[in-house]
PDB file of the backbone (N, CA, C, O) and the ligand in Angstrom, with CONECT records:
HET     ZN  A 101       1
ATOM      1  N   UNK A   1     363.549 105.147 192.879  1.00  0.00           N
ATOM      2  CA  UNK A   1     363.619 105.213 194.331  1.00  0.00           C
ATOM      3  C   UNK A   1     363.077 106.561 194.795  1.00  0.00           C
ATOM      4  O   UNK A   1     363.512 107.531 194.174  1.00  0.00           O
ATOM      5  N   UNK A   2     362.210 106.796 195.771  1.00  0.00           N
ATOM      6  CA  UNK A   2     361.913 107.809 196.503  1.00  0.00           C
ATOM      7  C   UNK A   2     362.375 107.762 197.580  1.00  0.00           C
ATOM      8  O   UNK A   2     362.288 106.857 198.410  1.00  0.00           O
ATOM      9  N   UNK A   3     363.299 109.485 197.684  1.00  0.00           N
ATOM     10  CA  UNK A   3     363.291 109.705 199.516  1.00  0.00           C
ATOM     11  C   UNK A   3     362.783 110.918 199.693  1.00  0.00           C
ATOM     12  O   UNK A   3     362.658 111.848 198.896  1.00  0.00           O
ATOM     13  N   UNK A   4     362.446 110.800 201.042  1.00  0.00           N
ATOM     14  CA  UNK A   4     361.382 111.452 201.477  1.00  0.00           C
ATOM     15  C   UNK A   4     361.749 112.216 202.669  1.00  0.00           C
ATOM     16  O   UNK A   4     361.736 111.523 203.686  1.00  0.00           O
ATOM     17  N   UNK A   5     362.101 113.542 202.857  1.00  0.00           N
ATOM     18  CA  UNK A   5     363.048 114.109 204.093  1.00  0.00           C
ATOM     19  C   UNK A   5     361.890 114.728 204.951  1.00  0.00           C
ATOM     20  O   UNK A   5     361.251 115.777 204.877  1.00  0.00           O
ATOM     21  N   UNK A   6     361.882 113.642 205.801  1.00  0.00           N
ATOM     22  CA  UNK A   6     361.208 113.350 207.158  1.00  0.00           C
ATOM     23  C   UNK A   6     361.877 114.732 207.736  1.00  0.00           C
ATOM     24  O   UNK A   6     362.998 115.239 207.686  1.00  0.00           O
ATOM     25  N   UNK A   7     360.367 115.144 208.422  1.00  0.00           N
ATOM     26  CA  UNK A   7     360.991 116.467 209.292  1.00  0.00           C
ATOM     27  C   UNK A   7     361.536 116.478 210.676  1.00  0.00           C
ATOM     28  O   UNK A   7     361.859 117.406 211.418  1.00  0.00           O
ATOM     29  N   UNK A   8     361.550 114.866 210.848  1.00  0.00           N
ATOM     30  CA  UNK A   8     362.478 114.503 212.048  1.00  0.00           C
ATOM     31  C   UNK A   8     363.596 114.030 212.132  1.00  0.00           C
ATOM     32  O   UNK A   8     364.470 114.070 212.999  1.00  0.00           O
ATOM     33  N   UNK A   9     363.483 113.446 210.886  1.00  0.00           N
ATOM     34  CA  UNK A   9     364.933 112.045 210.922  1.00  0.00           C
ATOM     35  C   UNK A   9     365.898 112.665 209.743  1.00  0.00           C
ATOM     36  O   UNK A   9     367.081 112.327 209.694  1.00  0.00           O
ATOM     37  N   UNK A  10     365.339 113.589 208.798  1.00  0.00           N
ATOM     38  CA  UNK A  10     366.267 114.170 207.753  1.00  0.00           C
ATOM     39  C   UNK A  10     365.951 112.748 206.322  1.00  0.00           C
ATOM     40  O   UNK A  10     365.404 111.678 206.589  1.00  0.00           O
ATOM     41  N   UNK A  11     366.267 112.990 205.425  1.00  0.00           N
ATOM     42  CA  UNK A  11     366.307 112.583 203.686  1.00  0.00           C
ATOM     43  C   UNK A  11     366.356 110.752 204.450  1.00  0.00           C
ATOM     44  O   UNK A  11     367.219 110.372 205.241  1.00  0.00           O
ATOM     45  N   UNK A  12     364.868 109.661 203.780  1.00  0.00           N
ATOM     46  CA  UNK A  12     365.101 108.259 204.326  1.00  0.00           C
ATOM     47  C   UNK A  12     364.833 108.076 202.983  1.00  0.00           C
ATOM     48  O   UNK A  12     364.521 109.010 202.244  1.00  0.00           O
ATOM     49  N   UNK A  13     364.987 106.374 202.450  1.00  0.00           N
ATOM     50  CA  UNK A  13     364.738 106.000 201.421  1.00  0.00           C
ATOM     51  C   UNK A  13     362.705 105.374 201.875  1.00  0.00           C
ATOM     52  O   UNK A  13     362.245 104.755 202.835  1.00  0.00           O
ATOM     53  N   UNK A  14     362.262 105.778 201.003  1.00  0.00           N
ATOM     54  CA  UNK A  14     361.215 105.289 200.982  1.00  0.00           C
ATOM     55  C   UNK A  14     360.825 103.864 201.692  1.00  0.00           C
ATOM     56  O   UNK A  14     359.796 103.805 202.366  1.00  0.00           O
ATOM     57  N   UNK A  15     361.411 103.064 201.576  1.00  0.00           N
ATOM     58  CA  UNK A  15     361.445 101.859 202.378  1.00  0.00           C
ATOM     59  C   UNK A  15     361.542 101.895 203.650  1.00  0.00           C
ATOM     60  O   UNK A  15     361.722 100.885 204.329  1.00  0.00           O
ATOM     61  N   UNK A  16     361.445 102.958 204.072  1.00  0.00           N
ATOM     62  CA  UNK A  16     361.511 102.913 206.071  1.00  0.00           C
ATOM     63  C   UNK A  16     360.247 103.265 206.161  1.00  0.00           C
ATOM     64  O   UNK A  16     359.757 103.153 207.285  1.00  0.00           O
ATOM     65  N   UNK A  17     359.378 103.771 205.076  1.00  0.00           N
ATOM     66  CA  UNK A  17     358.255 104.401 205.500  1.00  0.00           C
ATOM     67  C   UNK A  17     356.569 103.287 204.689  1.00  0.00           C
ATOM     68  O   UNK A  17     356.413 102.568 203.703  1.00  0.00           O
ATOM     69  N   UNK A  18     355.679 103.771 205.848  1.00  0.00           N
ATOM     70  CA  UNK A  18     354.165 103.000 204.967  1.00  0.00           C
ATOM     71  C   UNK A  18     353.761 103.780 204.201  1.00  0.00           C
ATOM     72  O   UNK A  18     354.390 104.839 204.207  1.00  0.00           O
ATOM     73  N   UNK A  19     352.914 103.711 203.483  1.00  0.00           N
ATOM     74  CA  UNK A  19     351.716 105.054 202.692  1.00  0.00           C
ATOM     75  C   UNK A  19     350.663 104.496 203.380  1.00  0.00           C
ATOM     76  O   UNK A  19     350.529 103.325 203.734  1.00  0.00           O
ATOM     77  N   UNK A  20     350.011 105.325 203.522  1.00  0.00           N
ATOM     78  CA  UNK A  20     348.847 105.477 204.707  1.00  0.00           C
ATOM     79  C   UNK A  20     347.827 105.912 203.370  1.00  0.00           C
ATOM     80  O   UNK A  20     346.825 105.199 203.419  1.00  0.00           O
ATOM     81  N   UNK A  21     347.772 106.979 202.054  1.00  0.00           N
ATOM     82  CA  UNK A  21     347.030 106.907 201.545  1.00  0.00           C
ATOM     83  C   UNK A  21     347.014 108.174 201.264  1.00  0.00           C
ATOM     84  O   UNK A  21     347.961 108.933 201.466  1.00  0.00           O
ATOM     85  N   UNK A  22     345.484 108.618 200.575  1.00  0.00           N
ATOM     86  CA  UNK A  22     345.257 110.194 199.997  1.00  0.00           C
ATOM     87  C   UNK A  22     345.397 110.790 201.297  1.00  0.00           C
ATOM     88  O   UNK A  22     344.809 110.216 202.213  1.00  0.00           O
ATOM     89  N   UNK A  23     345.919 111.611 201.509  1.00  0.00           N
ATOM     90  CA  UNK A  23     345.980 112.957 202.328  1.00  0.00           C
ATOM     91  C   UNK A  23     344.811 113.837 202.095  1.00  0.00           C
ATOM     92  O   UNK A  23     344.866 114.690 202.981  1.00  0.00           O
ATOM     93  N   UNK A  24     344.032 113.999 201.526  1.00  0.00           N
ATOM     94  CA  UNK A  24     343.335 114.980 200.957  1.00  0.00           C
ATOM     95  C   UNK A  24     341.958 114.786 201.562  1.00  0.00           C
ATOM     96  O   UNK A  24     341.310 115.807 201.790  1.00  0.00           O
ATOM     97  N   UNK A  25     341.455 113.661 201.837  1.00  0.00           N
ATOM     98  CA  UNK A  25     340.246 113.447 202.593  1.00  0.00           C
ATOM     99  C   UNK A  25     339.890 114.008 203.761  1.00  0.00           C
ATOM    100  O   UNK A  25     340.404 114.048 204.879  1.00  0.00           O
ATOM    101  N   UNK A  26     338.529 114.597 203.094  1.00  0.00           N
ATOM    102  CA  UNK A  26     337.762 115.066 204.616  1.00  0.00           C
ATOM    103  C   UNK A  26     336.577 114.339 204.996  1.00  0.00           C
ATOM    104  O   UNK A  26     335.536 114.570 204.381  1.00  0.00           O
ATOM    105  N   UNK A  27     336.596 113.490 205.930  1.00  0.00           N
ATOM    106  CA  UNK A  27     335.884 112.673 206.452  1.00  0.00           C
ATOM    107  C   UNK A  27     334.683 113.108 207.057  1.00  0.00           C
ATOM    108  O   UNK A  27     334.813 114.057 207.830  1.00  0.00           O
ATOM    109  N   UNK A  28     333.272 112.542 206.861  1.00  0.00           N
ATOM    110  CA  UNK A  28     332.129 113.163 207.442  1.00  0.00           C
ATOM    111  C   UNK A  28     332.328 112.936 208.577  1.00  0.00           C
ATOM    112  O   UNK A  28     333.183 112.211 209.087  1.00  0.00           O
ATOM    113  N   UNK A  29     330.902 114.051 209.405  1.00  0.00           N
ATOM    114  CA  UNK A  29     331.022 114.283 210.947  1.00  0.00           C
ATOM    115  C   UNK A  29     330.516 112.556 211.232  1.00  0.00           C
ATOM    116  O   UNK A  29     330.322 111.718 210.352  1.00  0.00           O
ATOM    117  N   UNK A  30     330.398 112.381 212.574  1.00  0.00           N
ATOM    118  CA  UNK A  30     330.486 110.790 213.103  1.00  0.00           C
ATOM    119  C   UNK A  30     329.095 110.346 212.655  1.00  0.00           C
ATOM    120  O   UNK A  30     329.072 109.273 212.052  1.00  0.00           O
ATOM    121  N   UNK A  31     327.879 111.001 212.847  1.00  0.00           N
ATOM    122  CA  UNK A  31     326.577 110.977 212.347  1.00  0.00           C
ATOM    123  C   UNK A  31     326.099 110.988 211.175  1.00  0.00           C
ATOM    124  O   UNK A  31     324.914 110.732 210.962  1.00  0.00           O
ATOM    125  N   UNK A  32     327.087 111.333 210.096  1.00  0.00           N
ATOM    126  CA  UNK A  32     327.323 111.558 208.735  1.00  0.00           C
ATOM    127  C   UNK A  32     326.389 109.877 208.215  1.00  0.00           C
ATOM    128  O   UNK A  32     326.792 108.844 208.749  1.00  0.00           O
ATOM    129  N   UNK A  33     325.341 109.800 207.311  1.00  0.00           N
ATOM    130  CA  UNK A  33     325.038 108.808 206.160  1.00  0.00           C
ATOM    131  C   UNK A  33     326.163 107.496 205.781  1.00  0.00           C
ATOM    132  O   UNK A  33     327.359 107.354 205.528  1.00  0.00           O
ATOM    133  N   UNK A  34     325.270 106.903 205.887  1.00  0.00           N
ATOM    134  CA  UNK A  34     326.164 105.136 205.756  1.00  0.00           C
ATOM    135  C   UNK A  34     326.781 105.624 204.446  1.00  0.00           C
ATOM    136  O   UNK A  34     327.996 105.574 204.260  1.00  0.00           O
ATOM    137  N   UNK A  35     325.774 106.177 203.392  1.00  0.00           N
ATOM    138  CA  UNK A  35     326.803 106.879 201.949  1.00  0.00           C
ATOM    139  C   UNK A  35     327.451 107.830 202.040  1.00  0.00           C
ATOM    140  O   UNK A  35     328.045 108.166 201.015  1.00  0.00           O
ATOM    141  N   UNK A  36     327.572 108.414 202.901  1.00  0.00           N
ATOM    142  CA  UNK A  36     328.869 109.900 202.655  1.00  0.00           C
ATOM    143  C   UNK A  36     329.730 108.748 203.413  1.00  0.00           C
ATOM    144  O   UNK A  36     330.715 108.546 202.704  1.00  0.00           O
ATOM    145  N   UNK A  37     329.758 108.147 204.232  1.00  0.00           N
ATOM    146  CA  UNK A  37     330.905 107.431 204.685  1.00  0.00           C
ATOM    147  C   UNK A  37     331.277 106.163 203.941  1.00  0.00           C
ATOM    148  O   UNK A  37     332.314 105.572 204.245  1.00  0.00           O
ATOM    149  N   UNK A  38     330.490 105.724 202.994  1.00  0.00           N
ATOM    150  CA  UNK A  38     330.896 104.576 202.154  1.00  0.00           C
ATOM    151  C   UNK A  38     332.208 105.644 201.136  1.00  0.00           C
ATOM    152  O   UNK A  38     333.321 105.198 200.857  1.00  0.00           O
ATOM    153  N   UNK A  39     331.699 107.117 200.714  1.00  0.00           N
ATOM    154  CA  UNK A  39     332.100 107.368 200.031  1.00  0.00           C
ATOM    155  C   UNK A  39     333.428 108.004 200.443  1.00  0.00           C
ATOM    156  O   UNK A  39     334.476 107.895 199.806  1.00  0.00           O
ATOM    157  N   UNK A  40     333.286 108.577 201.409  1.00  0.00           N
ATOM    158  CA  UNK A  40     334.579 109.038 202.516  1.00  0.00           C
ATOM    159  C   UNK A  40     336.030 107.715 202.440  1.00  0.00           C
ATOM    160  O   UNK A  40     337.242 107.847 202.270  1.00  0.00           O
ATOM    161  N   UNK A  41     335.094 106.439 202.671  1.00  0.00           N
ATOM    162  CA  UNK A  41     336.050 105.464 202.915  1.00  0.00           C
ATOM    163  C   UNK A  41     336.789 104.793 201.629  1.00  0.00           C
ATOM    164  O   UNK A  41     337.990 104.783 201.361  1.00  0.00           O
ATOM    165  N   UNK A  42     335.847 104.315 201.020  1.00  0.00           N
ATOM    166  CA  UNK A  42     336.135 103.601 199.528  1.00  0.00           C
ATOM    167  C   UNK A  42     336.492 104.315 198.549  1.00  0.00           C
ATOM    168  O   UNK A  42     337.574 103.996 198.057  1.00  0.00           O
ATOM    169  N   UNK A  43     335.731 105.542 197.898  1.00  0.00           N
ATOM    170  CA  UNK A  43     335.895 106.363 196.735  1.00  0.00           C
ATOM    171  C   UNK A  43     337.243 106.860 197.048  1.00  0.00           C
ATOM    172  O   UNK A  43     337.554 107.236 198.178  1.00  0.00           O
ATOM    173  N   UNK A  44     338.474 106.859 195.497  1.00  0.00           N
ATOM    174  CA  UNK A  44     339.787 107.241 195.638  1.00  0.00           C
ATOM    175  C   UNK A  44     339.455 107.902 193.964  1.00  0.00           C
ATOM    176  O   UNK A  44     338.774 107.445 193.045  1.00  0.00           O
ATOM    177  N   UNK A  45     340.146 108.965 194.065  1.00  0.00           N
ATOM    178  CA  UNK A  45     340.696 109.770 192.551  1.00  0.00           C
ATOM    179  C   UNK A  45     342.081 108.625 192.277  1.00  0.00           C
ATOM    180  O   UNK A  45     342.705 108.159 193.231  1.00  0.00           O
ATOM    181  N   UNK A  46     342.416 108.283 190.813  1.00  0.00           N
ATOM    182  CA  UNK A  46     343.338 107.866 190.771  1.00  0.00           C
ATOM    183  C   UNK A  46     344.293 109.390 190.156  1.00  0.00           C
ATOM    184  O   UNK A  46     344.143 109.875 189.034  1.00  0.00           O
ATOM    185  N   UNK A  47     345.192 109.882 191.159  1.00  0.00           N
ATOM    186  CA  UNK A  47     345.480 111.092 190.351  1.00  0.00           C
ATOM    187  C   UNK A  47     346.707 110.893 189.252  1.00  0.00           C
ATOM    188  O   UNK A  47     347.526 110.034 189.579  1.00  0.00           O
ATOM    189  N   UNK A  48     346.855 111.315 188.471  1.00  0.00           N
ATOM    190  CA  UNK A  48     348.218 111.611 187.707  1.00  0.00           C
ATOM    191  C   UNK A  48     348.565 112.767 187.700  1.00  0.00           C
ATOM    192  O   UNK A  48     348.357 113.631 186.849  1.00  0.00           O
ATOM    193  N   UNK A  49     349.429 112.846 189.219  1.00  0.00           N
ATOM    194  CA  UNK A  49     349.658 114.248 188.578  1.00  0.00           C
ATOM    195  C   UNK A  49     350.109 114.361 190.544  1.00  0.00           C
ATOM    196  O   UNK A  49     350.157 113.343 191.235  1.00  0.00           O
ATOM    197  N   UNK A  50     350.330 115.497 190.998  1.00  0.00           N
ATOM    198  CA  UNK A  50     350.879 116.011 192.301  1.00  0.00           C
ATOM    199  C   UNK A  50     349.682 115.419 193.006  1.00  0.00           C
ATOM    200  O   UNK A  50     348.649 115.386 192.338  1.00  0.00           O
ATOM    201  N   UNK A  51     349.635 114.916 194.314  1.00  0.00           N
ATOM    202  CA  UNK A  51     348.744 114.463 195.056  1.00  0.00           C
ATOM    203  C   UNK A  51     349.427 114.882 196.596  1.00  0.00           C
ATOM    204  O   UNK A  51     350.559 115.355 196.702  1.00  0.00           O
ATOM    205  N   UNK A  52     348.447 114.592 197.840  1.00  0.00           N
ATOM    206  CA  UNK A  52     349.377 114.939 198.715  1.00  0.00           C
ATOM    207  C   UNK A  52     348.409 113.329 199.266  1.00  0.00           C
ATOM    208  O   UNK A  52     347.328 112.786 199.034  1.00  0.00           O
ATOM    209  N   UNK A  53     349.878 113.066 200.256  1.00  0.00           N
ATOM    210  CA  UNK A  53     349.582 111.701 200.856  1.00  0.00           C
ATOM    211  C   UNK A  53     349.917 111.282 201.911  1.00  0.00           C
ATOM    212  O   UNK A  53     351.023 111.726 202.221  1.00  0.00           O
ATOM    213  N   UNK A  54     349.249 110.247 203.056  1.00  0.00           N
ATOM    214  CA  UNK A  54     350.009 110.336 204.345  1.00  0.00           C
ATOM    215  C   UNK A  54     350.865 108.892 204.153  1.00  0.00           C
ATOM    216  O   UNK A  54     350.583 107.783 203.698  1.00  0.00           O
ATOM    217  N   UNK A  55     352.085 109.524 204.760  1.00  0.00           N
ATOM    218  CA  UNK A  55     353.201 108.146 205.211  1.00  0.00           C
ATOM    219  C   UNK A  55     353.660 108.317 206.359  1.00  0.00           C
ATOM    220  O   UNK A  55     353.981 109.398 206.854  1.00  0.00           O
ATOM    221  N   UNK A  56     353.742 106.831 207.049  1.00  0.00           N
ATOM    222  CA  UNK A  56     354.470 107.163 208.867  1.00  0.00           C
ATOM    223  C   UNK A  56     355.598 106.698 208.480  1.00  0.00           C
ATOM    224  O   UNK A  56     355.733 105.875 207.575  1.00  0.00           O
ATOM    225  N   UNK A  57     356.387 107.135 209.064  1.00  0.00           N
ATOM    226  CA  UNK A  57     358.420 106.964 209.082  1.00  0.00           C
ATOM    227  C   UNK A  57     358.111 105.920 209.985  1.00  0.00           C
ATOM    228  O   UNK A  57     357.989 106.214 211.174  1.00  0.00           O
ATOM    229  N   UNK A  58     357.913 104.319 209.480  1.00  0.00           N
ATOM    230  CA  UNK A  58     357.576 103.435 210.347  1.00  0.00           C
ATOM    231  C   UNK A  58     358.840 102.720 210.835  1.00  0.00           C
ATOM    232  O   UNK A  58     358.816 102.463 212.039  1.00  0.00           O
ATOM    233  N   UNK A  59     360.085 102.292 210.084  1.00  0.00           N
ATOM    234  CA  UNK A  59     361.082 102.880 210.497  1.00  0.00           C
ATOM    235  C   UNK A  59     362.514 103.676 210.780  1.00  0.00           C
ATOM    236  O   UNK A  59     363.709 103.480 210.562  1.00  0.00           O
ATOM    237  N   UNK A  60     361.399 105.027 211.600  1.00  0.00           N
ATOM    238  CA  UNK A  60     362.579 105.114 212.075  1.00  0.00           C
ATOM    239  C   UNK A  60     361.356 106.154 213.348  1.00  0.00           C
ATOM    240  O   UNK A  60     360.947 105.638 214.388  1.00  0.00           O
ATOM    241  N   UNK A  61     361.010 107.527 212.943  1.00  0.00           N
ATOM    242  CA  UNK A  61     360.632 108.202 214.123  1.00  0.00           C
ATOM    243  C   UNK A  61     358.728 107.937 214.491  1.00  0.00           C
ATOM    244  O   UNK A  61     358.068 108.593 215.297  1.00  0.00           O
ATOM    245  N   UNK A  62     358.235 106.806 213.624  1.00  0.00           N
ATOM    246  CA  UNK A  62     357.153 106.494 213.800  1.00  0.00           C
ATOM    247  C   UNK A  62     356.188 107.878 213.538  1.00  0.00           C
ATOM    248  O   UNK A  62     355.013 107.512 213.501  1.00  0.00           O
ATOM    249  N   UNK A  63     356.243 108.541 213.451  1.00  0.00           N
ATOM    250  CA  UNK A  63     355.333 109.992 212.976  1.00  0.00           C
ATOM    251  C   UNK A  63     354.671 109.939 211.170  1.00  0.00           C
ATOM    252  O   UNK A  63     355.107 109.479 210.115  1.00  0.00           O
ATOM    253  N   UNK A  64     353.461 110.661 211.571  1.00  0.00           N
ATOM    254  CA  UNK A  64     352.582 110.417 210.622  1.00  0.00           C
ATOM    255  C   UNK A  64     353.355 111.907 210.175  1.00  0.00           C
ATOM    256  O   UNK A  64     353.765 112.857 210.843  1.00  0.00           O
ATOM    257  N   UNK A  65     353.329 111.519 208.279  1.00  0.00           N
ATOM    258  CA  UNK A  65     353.614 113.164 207.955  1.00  0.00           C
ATOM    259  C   UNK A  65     352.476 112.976 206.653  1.00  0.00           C
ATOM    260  O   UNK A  65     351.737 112.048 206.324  1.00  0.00           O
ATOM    261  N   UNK A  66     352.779 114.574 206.005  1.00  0.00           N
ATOM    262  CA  UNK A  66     351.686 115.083 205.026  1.00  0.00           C
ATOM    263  C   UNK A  66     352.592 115.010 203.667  1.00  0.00           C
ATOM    264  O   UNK A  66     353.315 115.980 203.440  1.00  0.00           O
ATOM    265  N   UNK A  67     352.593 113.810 202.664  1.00  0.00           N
ATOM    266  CA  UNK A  67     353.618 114.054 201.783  1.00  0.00           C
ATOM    267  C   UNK A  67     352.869 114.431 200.526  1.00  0.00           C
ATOM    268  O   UNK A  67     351.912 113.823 200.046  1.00  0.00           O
ATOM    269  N   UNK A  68     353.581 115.776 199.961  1.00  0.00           N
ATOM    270  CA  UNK A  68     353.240 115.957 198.820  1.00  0.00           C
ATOM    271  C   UNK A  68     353.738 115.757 197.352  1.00  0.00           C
ATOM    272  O   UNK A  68     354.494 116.567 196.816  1.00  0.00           O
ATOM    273  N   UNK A  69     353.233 114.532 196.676  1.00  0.00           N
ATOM    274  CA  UNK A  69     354.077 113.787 195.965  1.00  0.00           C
ATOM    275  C   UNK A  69     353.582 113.986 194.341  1.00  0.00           C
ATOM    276  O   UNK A  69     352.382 114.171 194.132  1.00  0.00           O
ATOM    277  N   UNK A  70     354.302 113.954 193.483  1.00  0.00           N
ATOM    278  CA  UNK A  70     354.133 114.161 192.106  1.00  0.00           C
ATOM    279  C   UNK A  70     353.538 111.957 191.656  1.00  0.00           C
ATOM    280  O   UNK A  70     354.342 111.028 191.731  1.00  0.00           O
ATOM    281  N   UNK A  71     352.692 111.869 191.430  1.00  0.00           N
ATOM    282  CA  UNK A  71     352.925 109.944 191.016  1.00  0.00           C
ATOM    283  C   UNK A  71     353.619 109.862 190.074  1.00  0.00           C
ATOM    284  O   UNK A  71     354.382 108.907 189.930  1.00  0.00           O
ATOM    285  N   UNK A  72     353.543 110.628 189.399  1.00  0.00           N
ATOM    286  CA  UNK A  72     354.312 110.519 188.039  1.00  0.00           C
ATOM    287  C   UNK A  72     355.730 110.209 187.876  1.00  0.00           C
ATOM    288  O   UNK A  72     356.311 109.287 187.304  1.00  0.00           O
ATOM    289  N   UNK A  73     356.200 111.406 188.650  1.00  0.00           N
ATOM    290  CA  UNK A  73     357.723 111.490 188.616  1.00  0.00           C
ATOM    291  C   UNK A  73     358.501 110.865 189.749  1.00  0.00           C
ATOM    292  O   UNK A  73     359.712 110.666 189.649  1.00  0.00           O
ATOM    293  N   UNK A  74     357.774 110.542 190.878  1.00  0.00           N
ATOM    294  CA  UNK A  74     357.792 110.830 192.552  1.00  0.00           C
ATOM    295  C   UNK A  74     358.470 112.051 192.965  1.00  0.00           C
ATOM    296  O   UNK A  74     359.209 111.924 193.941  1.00  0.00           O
ATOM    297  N   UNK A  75     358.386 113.152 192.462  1.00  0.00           N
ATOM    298  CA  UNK A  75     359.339 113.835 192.845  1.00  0.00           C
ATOM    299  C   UNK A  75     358.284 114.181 194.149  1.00  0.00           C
ATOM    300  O   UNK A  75     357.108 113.856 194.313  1.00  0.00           O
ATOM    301  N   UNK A  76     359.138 114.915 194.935  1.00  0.00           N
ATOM    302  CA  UNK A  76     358.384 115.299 196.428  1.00  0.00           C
ATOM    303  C   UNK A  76     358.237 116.840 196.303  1.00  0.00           C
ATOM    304  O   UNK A  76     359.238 117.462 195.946  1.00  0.00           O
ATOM    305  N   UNK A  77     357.248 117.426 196.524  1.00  0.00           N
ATOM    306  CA  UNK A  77     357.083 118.702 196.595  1.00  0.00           C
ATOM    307  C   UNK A  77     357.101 119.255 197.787  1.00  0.00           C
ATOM    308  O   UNK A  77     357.303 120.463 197.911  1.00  0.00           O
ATOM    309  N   UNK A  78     356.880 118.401 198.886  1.00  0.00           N
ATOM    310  CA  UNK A  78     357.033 118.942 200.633  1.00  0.00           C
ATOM    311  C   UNK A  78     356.256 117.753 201.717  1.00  0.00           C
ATOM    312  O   UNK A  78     355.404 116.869 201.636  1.00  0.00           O
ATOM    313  N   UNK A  79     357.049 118.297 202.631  1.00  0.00           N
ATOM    314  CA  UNK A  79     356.572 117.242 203.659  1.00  0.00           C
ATOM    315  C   UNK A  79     356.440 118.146 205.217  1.00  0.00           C
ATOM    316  O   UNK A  79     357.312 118.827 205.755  1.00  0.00           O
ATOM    317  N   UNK A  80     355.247 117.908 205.612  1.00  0.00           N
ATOM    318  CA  UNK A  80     355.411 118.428 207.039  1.00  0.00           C
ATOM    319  C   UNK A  80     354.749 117.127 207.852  1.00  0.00           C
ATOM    320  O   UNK A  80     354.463 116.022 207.393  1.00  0.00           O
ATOM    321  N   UNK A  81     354.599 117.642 209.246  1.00  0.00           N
ATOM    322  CA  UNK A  81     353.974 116.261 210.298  1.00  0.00           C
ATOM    323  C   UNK A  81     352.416 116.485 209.766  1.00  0.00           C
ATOM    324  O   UNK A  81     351.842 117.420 209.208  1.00  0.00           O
ATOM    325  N   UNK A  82     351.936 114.893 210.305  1.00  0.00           N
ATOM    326  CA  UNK A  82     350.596 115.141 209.726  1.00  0.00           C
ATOM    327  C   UNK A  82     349.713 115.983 210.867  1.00  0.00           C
ATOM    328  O   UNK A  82     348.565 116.407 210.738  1.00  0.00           O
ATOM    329  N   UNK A  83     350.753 116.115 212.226  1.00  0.00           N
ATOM    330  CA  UNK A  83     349.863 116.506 213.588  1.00  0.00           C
ATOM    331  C   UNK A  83     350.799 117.509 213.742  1.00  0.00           C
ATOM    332  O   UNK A  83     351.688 117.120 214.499  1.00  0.00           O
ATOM    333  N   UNK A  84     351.024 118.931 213.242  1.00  0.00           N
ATOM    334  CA  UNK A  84     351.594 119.979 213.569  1.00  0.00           C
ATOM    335  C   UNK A  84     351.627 120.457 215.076  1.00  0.00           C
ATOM    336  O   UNK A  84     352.542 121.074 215.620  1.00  0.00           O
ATOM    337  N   UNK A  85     350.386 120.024 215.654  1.00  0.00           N
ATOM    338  CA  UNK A  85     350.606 120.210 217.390  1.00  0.00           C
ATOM    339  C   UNK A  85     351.328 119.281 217.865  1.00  0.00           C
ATOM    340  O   UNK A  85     352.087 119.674 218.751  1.00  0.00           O
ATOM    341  N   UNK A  86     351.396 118.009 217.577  1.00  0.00           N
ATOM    342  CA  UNK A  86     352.147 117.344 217.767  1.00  0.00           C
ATOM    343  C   UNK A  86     353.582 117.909 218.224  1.00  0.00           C
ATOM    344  O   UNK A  86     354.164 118.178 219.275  1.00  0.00           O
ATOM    345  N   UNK A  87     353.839 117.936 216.740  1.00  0.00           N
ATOM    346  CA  UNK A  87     355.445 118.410 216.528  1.00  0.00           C
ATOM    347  C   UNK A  87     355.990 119.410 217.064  1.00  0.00           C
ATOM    348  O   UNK A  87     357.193 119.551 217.285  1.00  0.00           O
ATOM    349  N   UNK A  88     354.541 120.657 217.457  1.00  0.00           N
ATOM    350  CA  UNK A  88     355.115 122.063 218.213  1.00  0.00           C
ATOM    351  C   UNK A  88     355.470 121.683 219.345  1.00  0.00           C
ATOM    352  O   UNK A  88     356.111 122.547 219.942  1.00  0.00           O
ATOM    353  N   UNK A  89     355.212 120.061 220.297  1.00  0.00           N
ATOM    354  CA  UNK A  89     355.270 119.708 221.554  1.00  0.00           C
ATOM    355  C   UNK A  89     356.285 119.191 221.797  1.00  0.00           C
ATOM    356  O   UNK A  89     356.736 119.119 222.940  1.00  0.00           O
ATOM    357  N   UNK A  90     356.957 118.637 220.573  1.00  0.00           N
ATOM    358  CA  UNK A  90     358.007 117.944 220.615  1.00  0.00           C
ATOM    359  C   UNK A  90     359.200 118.497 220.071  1.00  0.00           C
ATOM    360  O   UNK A  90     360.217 117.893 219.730  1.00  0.00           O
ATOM    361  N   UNK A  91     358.864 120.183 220.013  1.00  0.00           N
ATOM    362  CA  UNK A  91     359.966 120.914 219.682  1.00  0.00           C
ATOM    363  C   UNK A  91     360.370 121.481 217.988  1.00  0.00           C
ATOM    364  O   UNK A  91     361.049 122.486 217.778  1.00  0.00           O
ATOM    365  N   UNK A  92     359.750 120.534 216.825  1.00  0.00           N
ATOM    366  CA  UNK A  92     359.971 120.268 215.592  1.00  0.00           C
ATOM    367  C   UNK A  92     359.054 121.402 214.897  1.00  0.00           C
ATOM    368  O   UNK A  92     357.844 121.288 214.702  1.00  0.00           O
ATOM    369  N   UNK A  93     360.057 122.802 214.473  1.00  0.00           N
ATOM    370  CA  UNK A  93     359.231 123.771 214.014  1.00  0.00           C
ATOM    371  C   UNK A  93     358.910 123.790 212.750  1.00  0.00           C
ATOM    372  O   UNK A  93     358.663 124.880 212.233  1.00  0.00           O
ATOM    373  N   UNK A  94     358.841 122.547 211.953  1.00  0.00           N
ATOM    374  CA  UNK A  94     357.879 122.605 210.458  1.00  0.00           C
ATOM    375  C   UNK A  94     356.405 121.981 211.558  1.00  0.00           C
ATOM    376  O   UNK A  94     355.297 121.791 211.056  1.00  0.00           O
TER     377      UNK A  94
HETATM  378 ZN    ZN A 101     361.220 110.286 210.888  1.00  0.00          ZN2+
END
């Protein structure tokens, strides 16, 4: 079981939340090559090992966060929002 302490809602069991996917992607500019964006979209590392990844607390506070997850172990190494301005607006100082 993984939980995952949402920087809004406090420690959830994994099951309230989606995986959205690698965190780590930097997506070409909008004009960017049909192949940097084939590769942007499709190409995945399978990692073993610490990865960071996005999941929304779908339910409970609906917010996208930045999880940094071991696959191996699941242990969690940290979690902040995935939209830090976001969160400065809504008061939430991680
Ligand atoms: Zn939450």
């Amino acid at each position: 079981m993984i939980r995952i302490p949402c920087p809004f809602c406090g420690e959830r069991d994994h099951s309230e939340f989606s995986y959205g996917g690698d965190g780590s992607i930097q997506y070409p500019p909008l004009d960017a090559s049909v192949e940097a964006w084939h590769d942007a979209v499709f190409l995945r590392e399978n990692i073993c090992g610490v990865q960071v990844e996005t999941w929304q607390h779908a339910q409970g506070c609906r917010m996208w966060l930045r999880v940094t997850r071991d696959t191996m172990t699941h242990e969690i190494h940290g979690v902040e929002p995935a939209h830090p301005g976001l969160a400065k607006a809504l008061g939430v100082s991680k």
